[in-house]
C-alpha positions as CSV (number, residue, x, y, z in Angstrom):
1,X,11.3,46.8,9.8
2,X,11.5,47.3,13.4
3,X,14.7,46.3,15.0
4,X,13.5,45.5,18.3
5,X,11.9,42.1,16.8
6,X,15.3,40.4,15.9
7,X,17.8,39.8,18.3
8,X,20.8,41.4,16.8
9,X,20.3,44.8,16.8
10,X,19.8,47.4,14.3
11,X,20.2,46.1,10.8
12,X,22.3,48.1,8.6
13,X,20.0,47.1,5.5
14,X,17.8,48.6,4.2
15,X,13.8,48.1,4.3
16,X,11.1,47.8,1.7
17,X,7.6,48.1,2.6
18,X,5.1,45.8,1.0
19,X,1.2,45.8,1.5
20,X,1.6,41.4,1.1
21,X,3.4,38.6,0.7
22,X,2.5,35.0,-0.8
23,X,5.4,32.8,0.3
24,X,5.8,28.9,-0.7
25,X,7.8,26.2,1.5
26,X,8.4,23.1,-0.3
27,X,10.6,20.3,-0.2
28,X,10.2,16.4,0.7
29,X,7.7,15.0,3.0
30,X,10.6,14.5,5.3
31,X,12.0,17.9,5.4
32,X,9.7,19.6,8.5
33,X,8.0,21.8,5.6
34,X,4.3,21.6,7.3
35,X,6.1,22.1,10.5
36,X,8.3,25.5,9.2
37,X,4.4,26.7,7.5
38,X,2.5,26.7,11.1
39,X,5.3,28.3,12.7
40,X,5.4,30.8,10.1
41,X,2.2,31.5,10.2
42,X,1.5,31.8,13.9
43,X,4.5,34.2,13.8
44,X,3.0,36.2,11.3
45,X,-0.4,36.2,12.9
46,X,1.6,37.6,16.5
47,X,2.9,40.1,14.4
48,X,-0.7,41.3,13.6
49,X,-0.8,40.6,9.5
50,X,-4.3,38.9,8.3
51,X,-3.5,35.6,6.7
52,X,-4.8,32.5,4.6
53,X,-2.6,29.3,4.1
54,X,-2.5,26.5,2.0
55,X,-1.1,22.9,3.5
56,X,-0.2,20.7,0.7
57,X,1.4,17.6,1.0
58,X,0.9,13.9,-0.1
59,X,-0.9,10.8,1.2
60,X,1.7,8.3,1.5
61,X,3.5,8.3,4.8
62,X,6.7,8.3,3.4
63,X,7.0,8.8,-0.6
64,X,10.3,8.1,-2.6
65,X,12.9,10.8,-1.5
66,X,13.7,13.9,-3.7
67,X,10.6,13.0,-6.1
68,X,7.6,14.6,-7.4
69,X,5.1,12.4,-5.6
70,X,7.2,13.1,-2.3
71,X,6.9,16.8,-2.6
72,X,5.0,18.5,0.8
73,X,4.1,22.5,0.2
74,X,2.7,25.0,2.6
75,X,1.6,28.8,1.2
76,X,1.2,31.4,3.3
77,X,-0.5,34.8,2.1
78,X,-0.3,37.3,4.7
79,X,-1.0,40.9,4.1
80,X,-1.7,44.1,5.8
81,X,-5.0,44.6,4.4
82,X,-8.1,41.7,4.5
83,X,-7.4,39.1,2.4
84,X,-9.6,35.7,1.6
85,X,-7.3,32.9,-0.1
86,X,-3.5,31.8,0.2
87,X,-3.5,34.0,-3.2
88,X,-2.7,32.5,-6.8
89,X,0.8,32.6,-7.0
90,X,3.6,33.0,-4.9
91,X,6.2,35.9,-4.4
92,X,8.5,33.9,-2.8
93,X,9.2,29.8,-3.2
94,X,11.8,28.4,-0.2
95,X,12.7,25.1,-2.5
96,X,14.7,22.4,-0.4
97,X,15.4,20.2,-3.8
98,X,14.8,20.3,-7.2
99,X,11.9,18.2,-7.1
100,X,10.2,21.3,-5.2
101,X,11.1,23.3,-7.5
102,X,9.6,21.6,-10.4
103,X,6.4,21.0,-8.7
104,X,6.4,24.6,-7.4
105,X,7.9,26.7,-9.8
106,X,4.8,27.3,-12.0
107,X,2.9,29.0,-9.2
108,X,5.6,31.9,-8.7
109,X,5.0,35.3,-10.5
110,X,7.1,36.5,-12.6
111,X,10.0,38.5,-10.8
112,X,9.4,36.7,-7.7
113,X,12.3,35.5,-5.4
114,X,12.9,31.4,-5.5
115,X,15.6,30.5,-2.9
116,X,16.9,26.9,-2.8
117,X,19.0,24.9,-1.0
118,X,21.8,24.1,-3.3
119,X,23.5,21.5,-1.3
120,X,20.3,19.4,-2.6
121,X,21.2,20.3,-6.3
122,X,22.8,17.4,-7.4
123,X,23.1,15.3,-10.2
124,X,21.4,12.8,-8.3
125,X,18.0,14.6,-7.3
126,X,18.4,16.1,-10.9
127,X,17.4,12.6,-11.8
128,X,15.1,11.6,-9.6
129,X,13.0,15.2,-10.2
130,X,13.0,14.3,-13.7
131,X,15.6,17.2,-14.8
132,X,18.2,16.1,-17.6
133,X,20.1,19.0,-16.3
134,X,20.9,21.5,-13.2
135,X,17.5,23.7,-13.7
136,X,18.8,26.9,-11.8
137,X,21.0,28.6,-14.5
138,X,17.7,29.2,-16.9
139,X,15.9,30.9,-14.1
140,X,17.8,33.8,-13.7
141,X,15.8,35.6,-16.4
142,X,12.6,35.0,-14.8
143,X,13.1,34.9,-11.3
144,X,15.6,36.1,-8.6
145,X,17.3,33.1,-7.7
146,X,19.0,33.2,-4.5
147,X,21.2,29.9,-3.9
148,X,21.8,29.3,0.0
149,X,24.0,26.2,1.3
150,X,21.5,25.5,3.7
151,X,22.2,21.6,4.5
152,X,25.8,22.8,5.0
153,X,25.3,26.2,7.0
154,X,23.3,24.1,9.4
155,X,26.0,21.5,9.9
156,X,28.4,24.2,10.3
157,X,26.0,25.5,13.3
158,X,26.0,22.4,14.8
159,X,29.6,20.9,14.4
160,X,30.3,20.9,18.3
161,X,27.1,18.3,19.1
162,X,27.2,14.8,19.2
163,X,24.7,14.5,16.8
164,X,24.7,12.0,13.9
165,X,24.5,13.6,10.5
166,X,20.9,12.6,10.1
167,X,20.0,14.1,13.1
168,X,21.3,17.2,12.4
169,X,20.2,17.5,9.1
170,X,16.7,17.3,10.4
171,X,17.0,20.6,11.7
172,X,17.9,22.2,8.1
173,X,14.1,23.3,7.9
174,X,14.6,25.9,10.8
175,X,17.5,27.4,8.8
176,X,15.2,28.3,6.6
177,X,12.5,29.3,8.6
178,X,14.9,31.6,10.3
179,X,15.9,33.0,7.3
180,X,12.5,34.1,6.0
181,X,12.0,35.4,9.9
182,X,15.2,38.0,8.7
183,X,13.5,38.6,5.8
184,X,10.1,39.7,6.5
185,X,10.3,41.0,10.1
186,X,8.4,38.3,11.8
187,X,9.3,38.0,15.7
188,X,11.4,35.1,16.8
189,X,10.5,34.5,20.4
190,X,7.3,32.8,20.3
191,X,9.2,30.0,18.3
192,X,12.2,29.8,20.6
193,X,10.1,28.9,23.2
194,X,8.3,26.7,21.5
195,X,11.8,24.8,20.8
196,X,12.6,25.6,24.4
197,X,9.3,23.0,25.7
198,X,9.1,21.0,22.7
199,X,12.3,19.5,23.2
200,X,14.8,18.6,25.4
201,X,18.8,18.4,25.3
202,X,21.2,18.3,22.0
203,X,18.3,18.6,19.7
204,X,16.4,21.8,21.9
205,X,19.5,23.2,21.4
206,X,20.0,22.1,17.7
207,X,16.7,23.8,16.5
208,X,17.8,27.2,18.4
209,X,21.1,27.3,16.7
210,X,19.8,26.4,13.7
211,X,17.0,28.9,13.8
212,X,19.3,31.7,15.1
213,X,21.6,30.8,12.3
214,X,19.5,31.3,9.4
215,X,18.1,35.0,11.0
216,X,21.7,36.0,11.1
217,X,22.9,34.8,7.6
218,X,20.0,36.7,6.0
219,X,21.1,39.7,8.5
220,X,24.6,39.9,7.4
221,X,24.7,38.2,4.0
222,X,25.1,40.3,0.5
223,X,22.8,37.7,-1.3
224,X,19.9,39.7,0.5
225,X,20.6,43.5,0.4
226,X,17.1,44.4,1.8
227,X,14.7,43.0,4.3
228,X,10.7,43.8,3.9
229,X,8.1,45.2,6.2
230,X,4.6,44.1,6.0
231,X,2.5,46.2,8.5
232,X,-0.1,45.3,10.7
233,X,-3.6,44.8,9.9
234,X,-6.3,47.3,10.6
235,X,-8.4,44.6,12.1
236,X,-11.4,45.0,14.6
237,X,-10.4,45.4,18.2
238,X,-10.7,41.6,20.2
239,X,-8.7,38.7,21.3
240,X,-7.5,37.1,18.3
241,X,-5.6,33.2,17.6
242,X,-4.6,31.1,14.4
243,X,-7.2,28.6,13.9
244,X,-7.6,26.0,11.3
245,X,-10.9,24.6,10.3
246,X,-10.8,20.9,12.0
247,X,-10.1,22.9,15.1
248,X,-12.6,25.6,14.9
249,X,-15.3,22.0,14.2
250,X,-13.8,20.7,17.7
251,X,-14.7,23.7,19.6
252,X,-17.3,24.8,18.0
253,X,-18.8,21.0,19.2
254,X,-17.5,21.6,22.9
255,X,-19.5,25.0,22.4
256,X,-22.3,23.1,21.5
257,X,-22.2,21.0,24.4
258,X,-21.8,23.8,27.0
259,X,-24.5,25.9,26.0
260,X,-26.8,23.3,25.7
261,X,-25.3,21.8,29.2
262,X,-25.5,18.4,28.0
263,X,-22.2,16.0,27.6
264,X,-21.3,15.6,24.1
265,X,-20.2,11.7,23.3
266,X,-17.8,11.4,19.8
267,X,-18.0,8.0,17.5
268,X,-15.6,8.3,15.2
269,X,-13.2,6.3,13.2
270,X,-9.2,7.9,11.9
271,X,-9.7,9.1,8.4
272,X,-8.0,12.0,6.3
273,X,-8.6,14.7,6.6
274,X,-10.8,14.3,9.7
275,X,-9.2,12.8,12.2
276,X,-7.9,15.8,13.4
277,X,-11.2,17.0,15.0
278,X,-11.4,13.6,17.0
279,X,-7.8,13.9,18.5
280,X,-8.3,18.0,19.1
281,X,-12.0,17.1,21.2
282,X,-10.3,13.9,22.9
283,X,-8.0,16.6,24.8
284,X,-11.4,18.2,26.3
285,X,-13.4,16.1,28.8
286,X,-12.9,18.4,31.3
287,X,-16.3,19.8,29.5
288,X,-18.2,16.5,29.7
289,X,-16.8,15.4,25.9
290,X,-16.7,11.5,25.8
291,X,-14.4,10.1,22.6
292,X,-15.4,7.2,21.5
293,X,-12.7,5.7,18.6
294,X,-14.0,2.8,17.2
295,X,-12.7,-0.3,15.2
296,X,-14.7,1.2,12.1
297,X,-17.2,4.0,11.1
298,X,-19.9,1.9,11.3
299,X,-19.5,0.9,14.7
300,X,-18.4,4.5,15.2
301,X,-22.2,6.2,13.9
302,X,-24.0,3.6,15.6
303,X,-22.3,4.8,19.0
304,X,-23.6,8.0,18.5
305,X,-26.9,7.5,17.7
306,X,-26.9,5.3,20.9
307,X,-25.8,8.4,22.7
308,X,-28.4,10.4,21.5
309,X,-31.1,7.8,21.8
310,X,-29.8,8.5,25.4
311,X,-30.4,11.7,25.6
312,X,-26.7,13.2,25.3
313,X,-25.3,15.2,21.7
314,X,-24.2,12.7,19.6
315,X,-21.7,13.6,16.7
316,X,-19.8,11.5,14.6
317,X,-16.4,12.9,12.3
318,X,-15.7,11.0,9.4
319,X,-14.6,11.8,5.5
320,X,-16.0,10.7,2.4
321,X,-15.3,6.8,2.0
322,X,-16.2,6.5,5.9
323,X,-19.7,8.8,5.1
324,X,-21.0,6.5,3.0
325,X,-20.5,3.4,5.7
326,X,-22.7,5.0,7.9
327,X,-25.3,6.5,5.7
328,X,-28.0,2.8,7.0
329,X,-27.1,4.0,10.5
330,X,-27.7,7.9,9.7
331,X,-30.9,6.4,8.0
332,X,-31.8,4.8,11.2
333,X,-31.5,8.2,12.7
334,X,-33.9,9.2,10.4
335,X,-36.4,7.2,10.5
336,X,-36.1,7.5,14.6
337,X,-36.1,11.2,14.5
338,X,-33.2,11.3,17.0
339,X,-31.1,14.4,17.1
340,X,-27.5,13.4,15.3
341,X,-24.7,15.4,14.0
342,X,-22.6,13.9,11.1
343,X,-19.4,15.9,9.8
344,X,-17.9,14.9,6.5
345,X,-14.9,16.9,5.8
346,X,-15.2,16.1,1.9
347,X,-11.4,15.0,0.1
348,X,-11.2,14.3,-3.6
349,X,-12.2,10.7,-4.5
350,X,-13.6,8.2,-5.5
351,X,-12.9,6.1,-3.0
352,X,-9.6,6.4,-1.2
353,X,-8.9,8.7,-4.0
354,X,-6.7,11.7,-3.0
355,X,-7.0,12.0,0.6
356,X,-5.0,14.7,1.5
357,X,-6.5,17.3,-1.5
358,X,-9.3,18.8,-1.7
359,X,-13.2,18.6,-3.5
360,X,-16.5,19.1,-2.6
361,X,-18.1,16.4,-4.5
362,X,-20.0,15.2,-1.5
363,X,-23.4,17.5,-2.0
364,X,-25.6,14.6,-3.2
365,X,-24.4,12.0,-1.2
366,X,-25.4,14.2,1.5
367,X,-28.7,14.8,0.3
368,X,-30.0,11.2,-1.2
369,X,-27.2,9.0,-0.5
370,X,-29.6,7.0,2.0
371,X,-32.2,4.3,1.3
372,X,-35.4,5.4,0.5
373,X,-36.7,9.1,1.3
374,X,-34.9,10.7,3.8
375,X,-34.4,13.9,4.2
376,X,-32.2,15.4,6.8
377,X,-30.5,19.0,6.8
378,X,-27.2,20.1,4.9
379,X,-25.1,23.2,6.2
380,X,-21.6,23.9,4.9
381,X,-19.2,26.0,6.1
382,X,-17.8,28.6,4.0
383,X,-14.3,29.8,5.9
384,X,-11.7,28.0,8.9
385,X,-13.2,29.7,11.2
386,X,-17.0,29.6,10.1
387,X,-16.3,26.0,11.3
388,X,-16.7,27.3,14.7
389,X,-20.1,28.8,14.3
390,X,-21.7,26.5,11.9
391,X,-21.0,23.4,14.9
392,X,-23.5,25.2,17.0
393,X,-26.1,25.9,14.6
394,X,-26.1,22.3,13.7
395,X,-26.4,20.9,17.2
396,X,-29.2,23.7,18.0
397,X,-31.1,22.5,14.6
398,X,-30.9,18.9,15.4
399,X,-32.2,19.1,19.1
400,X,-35.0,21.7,17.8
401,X,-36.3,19.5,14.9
402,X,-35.8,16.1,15.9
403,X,-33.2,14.8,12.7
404,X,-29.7,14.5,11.6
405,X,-28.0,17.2,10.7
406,X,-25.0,16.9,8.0
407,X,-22.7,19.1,8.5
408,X,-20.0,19.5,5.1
409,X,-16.5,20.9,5.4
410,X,-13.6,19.7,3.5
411,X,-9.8,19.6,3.2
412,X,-9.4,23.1,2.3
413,X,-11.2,24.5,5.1
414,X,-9.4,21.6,7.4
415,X,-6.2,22.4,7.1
416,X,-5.7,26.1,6.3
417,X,-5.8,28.9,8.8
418,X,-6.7,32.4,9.3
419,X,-6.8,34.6,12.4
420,X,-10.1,33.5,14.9
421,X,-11.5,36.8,16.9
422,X,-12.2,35.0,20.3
423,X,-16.0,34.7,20.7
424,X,-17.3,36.3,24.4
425,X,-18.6,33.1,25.9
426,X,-21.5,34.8,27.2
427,X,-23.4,35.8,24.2
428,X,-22.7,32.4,22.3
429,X,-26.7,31.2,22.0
430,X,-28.0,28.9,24.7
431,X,-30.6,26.4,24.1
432,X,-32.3,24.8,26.9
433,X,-33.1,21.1,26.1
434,X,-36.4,20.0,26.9
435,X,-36.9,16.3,27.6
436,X,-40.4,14.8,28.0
437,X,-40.8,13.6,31.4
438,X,-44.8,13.8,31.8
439,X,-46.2,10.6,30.7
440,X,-49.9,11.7,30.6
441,X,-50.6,11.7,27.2
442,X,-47.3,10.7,25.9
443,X,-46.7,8.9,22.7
444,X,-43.4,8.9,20.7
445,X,-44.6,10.5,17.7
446,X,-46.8,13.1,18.9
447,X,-45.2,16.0,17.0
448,X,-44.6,19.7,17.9
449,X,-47.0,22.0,16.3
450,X,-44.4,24.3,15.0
451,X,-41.3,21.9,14.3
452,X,-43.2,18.9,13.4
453,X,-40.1,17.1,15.9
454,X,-41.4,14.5,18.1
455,X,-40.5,14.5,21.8
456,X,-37.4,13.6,23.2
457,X,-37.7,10.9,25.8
458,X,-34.6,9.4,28.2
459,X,-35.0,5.9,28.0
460,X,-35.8,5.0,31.7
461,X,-38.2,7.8,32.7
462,X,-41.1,6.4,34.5
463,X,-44.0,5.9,32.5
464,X,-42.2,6.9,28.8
465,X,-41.5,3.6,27.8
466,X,-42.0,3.5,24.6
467,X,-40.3,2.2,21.3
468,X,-38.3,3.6,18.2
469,X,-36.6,1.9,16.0
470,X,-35.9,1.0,11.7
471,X,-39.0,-0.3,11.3
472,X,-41.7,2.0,9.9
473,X,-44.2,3.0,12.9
474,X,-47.8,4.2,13.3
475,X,-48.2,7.9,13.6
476,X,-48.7,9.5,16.9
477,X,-48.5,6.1,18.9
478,X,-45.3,4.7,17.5
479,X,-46.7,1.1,17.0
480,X,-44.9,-1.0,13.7
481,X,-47.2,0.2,10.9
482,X,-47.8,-1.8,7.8
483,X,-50.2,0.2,6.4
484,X,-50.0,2.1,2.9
485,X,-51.4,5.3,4.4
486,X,-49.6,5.5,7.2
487,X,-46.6,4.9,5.4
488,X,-47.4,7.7,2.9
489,X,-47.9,9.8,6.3
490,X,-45.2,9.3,7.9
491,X,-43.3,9.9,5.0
492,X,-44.8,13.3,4.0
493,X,-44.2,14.5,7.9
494,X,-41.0,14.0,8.0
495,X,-40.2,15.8,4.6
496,X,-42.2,18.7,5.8
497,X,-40.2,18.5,9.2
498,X,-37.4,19.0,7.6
499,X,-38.9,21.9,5.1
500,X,-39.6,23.5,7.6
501,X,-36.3,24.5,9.3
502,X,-36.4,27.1,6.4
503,X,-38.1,29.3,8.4
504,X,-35.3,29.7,10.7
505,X,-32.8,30.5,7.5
506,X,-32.0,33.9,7.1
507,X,-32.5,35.2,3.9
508,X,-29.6,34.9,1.3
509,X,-27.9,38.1,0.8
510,X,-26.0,39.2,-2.5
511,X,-22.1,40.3,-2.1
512,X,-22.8,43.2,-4.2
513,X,-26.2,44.2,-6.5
514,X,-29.2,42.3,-5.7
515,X,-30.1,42.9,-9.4
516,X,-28.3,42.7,-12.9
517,X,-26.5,40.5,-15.5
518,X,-24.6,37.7,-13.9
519,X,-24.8,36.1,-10.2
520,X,-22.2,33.6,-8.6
521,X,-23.2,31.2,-6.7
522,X,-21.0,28.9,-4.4
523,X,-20.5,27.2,-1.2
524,X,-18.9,26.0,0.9
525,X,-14.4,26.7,0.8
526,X,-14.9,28.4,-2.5
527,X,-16.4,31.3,-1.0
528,X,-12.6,33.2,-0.5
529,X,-11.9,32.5,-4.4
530,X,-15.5,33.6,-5.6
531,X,-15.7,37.1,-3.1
532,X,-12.2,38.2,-4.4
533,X,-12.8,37.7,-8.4
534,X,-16.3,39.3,-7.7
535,X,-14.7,42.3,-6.1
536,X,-11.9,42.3,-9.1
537,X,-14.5,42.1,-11.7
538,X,-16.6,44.5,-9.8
539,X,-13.5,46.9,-9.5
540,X,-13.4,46.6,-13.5
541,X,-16.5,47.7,-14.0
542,X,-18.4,44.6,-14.6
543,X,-22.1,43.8,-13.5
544,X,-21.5,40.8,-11.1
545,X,-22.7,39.9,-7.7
546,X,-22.3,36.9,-5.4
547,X,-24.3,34.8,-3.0
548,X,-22.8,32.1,-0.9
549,X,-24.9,29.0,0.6
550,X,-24.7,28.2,3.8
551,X,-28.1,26.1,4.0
552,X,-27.9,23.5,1.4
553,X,-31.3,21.5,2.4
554,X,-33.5,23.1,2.7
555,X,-32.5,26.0,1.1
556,X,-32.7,29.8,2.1
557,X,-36.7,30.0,1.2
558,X,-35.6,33.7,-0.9
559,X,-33.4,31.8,-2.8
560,X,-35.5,31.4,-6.4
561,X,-36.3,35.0,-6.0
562,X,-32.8,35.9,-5.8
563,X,-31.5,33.9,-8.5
564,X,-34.2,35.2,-10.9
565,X,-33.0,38.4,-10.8
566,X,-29.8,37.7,-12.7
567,X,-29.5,37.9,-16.6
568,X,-27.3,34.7,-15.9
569,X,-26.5,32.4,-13.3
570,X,-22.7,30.2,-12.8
571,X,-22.0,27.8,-9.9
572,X,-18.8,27.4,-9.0
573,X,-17.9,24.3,-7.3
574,X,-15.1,21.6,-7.1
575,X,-17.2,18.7,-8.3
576,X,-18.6,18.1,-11.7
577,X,-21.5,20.5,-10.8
578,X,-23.9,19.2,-8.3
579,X,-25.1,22.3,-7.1
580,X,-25.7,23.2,-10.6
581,X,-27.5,20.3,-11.5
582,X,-29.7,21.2,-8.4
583,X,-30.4,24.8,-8.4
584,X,-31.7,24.2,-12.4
585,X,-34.3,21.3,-11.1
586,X,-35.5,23.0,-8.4
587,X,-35.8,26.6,-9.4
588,X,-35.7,26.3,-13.4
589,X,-32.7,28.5,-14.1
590,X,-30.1,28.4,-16.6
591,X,-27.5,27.5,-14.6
592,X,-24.4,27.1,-15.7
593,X,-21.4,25.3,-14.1
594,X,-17.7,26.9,-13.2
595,X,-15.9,23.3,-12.4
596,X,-12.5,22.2,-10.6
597,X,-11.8,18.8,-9.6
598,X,-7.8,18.5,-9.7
599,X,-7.2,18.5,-5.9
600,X,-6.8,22.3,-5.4
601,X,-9.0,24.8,-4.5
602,X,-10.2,27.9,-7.3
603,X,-7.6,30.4,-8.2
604,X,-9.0,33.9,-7.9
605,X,-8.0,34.1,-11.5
606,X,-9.8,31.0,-12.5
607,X,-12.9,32.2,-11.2
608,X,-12.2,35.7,-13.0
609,X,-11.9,33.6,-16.5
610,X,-15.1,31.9,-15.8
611,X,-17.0,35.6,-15.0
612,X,-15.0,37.3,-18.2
613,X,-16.2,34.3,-20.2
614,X,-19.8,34.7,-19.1
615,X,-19.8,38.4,-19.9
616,X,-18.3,38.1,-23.1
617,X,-15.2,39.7,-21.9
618,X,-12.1,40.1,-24.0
């Protein structure tokens, strides 16, 4: 470890090297555990590691104290090599109570280090963890248990402020977070001044103390005889920052907006896990962006199909309760052919469900959760920062074709984060919208030869007055049509419309053979579990390849050929195998179905069981 990243000078102890690390924080919602994760992790990411996290923590705004259902976790995998996932289990689990510890403990190899705060070992939170017993003396076999006073070490550090007891024991997670800076070598300075503008007086200087505190107690200690070194990650050269995937939606929609140079106008509604794009593009309107929060997501879509009847980008940000209130306005899009973007960033249900964990469950909703026949386009993104990219595709497909676009991400890919190469600006794709302002020969629904999409007209252009709306209307001339052909028609175009868009869609390509016994198919955030047990088994010496979808409707038009080429196909995905059920209908393949829908993304490992199982396997 180099000595020049902590403040005190040379340590006497010694170093270990390690190639990664998979470290757990956990403790009560209260405890500042999401808090001491992100800084964590954008430490680790200045310090030039690759990374994947995993933010876990409940719904309720404020559980019962020191219980299971209270319990808030946050996984960090960081690594000097590439890595994909916040990795199965952890080497390290930072337990502020018991009741982290039991709802932790499970997910910690063998061997691995558990440090707790044994202040919070009481009788008391015993009881309300569900222990009959102090839990810590049985470990010792399994795990090195290091017990810290942290509650009381940060008191110590603070004794000389007026602050009350509960303010300072607010600043307990910094201890820690300090601590596990000693430990593995991460620089401390980006997070002092963090503290330094965050806050202000006693409690600024609180949060140093305390933070300084902890790096010295694992410095000088004997309950840590060695600190680790994790080196930097051969990465390629470029501008790199922490992103998670509700930010990488927000500016990949400002993107969007830029390179099309028109303003972008937000209807959305507060709902987990999305809301975080809406407060992330309120801070831009120095780009043109217009936020819009409505009083509910039905007011919310409407606003945004307005904006795009009006010639701006409309995109509204919801979740999965809130997608299906707007599906009759998204179907009004439809039938318009106006140019909408709709993000669901899918959480486990049904209804309210579990908002705060994660499932993709949302793939047919997506496709036929509207009245009547209405196809629009489905893209999901597959990584945090594949959020970015996807945003602009989307807009460019929805102003090209004339139609809704759906857009699917989901809490997984929300919350985590993994290090973002800066794009250069300059060759992001442009797209030049062209309105209709000639009125010789204009009718709404005379279509593009190639795209089928029907002309975009501003309301209030001289001489392209014209009329869109729910009702059905005559082909070409965009008068209300009753008439059983034209219905038929109008139907059939915009299927084909939306068909298609396949000829933009890259061919899928296989993560290893294009040819042989088994192929795994996935999308969306399960693309980091299903490329690492792919590589594993692959490593083994077992015949398996990968594709991951990106185009969900239509689909990439090599698909079928693809598949066909497999002895056997298994889709993995958290829902009770949608994508499954799909990919046998439309391309008559034995599919079968890898499934997860406990509120937690694949382990590597399950994913491995599922190939081994296909295989035959021992």
């Amino acid at each position: 470890m180099s000595s020049s990243q902590g403040p005190a000078g040379p340590s006497p102890k010694k170093s270990q090297r390690v190639e990664r690390v998979a470290i757990r924080f956990a403790g009560d919602s209260g405890d500042g555990v999401q808090l001491t994760g992100t800084k964590f992790t954008e430490s680790t990411a200045l310090a030039g590691n690759d990374l994947s996290t995993l933010p876990d923590f409940p719904a309720e705004i404020r559980a019962p104290a020191g219980t299971l259902a209270g319990v808030s976790g946050y996984q960090i995998h960081f690594a000097s090599a590439d890595i994909r996932t916040p990795a199965d289990q952890a080497d390290v689990l930072v337990a502020f109570n018991p009741a982290a510890l039991r709802a932790c403990l499970a997910d910690v190899r063998a061997g691995g280090m558990v440090i707790v705060n044994s202040d919070a070992f009481t009788d008391k939170n015993f009881e309300r963890a569900g222990y009959t017993e102090d839990p810590l003396p049985a470990l010792h076999e399994r795990y090195r248990v290091v017990e810290v006073p942290v509650t009381r070490l940060t008191f110590e550090a603070l004794k000389d402020l007026s602050l009350s007891q509960r303010e300072a024991g607010r600043s307990k997670n910094f201890f820690a977070l300090g601590l596990l800076y000693w430990l593995y070598g991460r620089p401390l300075e980006a997070t002092l001044e963090w503290i330094g503008s965050r806050f202000e007086g006693e409690i600024r200087e609180a949060n140093r103390r305390v933070l300084m505190a902890g790096y010295h107690f694992g410095e000088t200690s004997e309950l840590f005889p060695v600190s680790f070194e994790v080196p930097r990650a051969k990465i390629e050269p470029g501008t790199y920052r922490n992103i998670t995937g509700n930010t990488a939606l927000a500016y990949g929609c400002v993107a969007a907006s830029v390179c099309m140079d028109r303003p972008l106008v937000v209807g959305a509604y507060p709902i987990t896990p999305a809301s975080d794009v809406l407060h992330e593009l309120a801070k831009h309107r120095s780009f043109g962006v217009k936020t819009f929060q409505a009083e509910d997501e039905i007011a919310a879509v409407s606003a945004a199909v307005g904006a795009s009847f009006a010639g701006m980008l409309g995109l509204t940000v919801t979740s999965g309760p809130g997608f299906l209130l707007k599906q009759e306005a998204i179907n009004l899009a439809v039938v318009a052919e106006l140019p909408l973007v709709i993000v669901d960033v899918q959480r486990a249900g049904p209804s309210t469900g579990l908002p705060t964990k994660e499932e993709q469950a949302d793939l047919l909703c997506a496709l036929h959760g509207r009245s009547s026949d209405s196809p629009l386009p489905v893209l999901a993104a597959a990584t945090p920062s594949d959020c970015f990219s996807i945003m602009i595709e989307a807009f460019a497909m929805a102003v090209k074709y004339m139609t809704p676009v759906v857009v699917l991400s989901d809490s997984y890919l929300a919350n985590s984060a993994e290090p973002w190469r800066l794009p250069d600006v300059a060759e992001l794709p442009r797209q030049q919208i062209r309105f209709r302002t000639d009125p010789d020969g204009f009718f709404p629904y005379v279509r593009d030869d190639e795209t089928l999409a029907r002309p975009w007209a501003i309301p209030g252009t001289p001489g392209l007055e014209h009329r869109i709306g729910g009702l059905e209307k005559q082909d070409g001339k965009g008068n209300v049509s009753y008439l059983p052909e034209n219905h038929q028609r109008m139907t059939d175009l915009r299927h084909a419309k939306i068909a298609r868009i396949a000829q933009d869609l890259p061919p899928v390509e296989c993560h290893g053979a294009d040819a042989g016994k088994l192929l795994i198919v996935g999308w969306g955030g399960t693309h980091g579990a299903i490329t690492s047990a792919v590589d594993e088994a692959r490593a083994a010496g077992h015949d398996v390849a990968s594709v991951h979808l990106r185009h969900l409707n239509p689909l990439p038009p090599n698909l079928g050929e693809v598949l066909r080429r497999f002895e056997r196909v298994m889709v993995a995905e958290l829902n009770t195998g949608q994508l499954s059920r799909l990919l046998r209908a439309e391309f008559l393949v034995d599919a079968q179905s890898l499934t997860k829908v406990q509120g937690q993304p694949f382990k590597v490992s399950e994913v491995r069981s599922g190939i081994d199982r296909l295989l035959g396997v021992a």
